[in-house]
C-alpha positions, 0 to 999 in steps of 0.5 A: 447212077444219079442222085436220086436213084442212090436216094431211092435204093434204100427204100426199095431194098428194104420193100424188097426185103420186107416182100420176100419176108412175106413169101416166106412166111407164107410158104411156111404158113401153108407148109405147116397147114399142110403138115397139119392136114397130113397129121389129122387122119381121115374121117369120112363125113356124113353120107359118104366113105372114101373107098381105096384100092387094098394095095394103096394102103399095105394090104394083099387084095387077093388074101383080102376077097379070101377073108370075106369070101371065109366070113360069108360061108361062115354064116350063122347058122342060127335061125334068121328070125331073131326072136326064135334065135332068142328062144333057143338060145336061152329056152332053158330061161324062166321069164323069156317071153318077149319085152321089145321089138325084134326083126328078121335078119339079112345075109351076113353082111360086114365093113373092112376100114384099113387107116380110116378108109374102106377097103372091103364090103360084103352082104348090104352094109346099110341094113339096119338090123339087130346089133344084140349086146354090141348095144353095151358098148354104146351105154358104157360110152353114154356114161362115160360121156357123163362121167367125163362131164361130171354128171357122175362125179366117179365110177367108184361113186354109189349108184344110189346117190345119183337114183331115187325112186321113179315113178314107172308105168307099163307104156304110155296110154290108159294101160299103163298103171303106174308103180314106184320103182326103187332100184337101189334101194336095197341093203345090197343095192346100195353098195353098188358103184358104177364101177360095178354096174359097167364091169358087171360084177354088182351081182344087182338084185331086183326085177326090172321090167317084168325081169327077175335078176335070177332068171337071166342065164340062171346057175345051179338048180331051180331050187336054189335060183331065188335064195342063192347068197349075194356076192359082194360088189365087184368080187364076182363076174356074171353077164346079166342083161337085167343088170345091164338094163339097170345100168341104163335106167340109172344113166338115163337119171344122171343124163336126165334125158332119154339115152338115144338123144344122148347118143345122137347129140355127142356121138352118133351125128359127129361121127356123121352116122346115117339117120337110120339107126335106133336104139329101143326099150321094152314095151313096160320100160318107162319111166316119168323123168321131170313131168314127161314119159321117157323109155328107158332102153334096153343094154342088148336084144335079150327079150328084144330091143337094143340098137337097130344099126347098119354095118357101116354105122357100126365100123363108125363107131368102131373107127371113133374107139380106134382113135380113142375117142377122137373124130377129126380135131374133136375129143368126142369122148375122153382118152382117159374114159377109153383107157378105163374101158380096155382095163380089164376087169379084175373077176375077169381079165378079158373083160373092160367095160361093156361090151370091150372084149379084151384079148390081152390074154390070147384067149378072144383071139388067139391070131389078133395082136393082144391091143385088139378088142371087140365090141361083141353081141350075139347073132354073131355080131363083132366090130374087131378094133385092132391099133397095131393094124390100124384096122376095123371090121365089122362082121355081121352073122358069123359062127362065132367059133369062126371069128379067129379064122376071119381075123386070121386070114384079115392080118395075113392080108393085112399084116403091118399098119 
């Protein structure tokens, strides 16, 4: 070996040492990207769903096209015009004529997502239809949304403090003569937090868009339906969509900012949901927020409008509460709003928020694990959230009696995560 070769060694020794150093932590580098992709679960991006194979993912084919094929002759058997649906189902209603828009329904149609993925589709899953009072779900989590970012300070806040008088006309144009409206102006109003409001226990009175409070599933006898007691705020549960609507018109005045935007912006676009999708008012439920004409939307299809949605937008958001709250890398809404949402109410324990139907007790559900719930609305319409299953199902125009015999025959093809 000569002189300069023994000169040399060291440098290259040292070059050599310094490049595997790199390799290495190159490889590492990539092997924590990779572990960190692999940790990140799916979510399928604006205009397309990766569709697996059942058995790829743990799940009985066979058992599953029995789910489906049960959904599917378990149709409704109301009448597909949702308007005279409506008119049945609450004849016995003072006030029932129609406020919003309704539309005529398809074929049962529905979306199965086993860990993100699509598994199962029946009926056409991108018809954009009527979705009743799943429609809640949507505004509780709107107003989540605000109270995550301290719009309203606290749940347990009183409603008046964010809501003053409005001025409200009957629809834009020459027709609609104006009126101050005050909601929660009244002695018992002013009591009302939005605790109350989203767990639908205010016992809110008023009538908002041409709807008295008390004609809304009414109790008792007609003598008695306009001078009944109050109740006190959160002592009692009663389902009222007119108090429904008041919730939505009080979010509007904290977001100060029509709620289809709202929900465009912070949930519905980074959850890549298609364009087609609506969310409507009544034809006299507007207001004058900061100089222009806003249309208050409406909680459910009950007197019509609500969300106009397609099957596959729905298991979206159905995906996006699985996940509580989080889409990819992105806290959308706060984990801790989720967990407020699947507290059940007090005055009634299978209750969370609108519209998370709790099956803690077994009663919803008596086959889905206790951690299921369902965004629920009439028609039937039922986005099915199970995290013990890693599961979503959106089942559209199902006897609602039949709901159980779907989840059934889905865990027994479905049985672990």
């Amino acid at each position: 070996m000569d002189a300069r070769t023994v000169r040399w060694r060291p440098v290259i020794l040292s070059a050599a040492k310094d490049l595997l150093f790199a390799v290495v932590v190159l490889f590492a580098a990539n092997d924590l990207h990779s572990q960190s992709r692999a940790a990140t679960p799916y979510v399928p991006p604006y205009g397309a769903w990766e569709r697996r194979p059942p058995a790829d993912l743990g799940v009985d084919a066979a058992r599953l096209d029995s789910a489906v094929a049960f959904a599917i002759a378990a149709e409704s058997k109301a009448p597909r015009d949702q308007g005279l649906s409506n008119a049945i189902s609450f004849a016995r209603e003072p006030y029932g004529e129609p406020a919003g828009p309704f539309a005529p329904r398809g074929n049962p149609s529905g979306v199965i997502v086993r860990r993100g993925h699509v598994i199962a589709t029946w009926g056409d899953p991108t018809a954009v239809e009527m979705t009743h009072s799943v429609t809640k779900s949507f505004l509780s989590v709107v107003t989540g949304i605000a109270v995550d970012r301290k719009l309203i300070r606290s749940v347990n806040d009183t409603v008046r403090g964010y809501v003053g008088p409005m001025l409200a006309f009957a629809g834009p144009g020459p027709a609609g003569a104006s009126f101050l409206l005050d909601p929660f102006g009244s002695p018992h109003n002013r009591t009302i937090t939005w605790d109350h409001l989203l767990r639908q226990t205010s016992d809110w009175e008023g009538t908002l868009w041409g709807k008295p409070d008390w004609a809304d599933r009414p109790e008792g006898t007609a003598d008695t339906w306009r001078t009944r007691e109050r109740r006190a705020p959160g002592s009692s549960w009663k389902y009222n969509d007119v108090r429904v609507n008041a919730l939505a018109l009080a979010s509007l005045a904290a977001w100060r900012q029509p709620l289809p935007e709202v929900l465009r912006d912070n949930v519905m676009d980074p959850i890549g949901a298609s364009r087609t999708w609506r969310w409507y008012g009544y034809d006299a439920s507007w207001v004058v927020l900061d100089g222009r004409a806003v249309q208050s939307v409406s909680g459910g299809g009950h007197w019509g409008g609500g969300m106009f949605i397609s099957a596959f937008d729905m298991a979206r958001f159905g995906l996006l509460t699985l996940r509580r709250g989080k889409w990819g890398d992105r806290q959308l809404v706060s984990e801790a709003w989720v967990s407020y949402a699947l507290t059940p109410t007090p005055a009634n324990a299978g209750y969370g928020t609108m519209n998370w139907f709790l099956n803690g007790d077994g009663k919803l559900l008596p086959s889905a694990p206790r951690t299921a719930f369902v965004h629920l609305g009439n028609g039937t319409n039922a986005i099915y959230v199970d995290p013990e299953h890693d599961l979503v199902a959106v089942v559209r125009w199902i006897e609602r009696s039949q709901m159980d015999g779907f989840v059934k025959r889905l865990l027994e093809a479905a049985p672990g995560r």
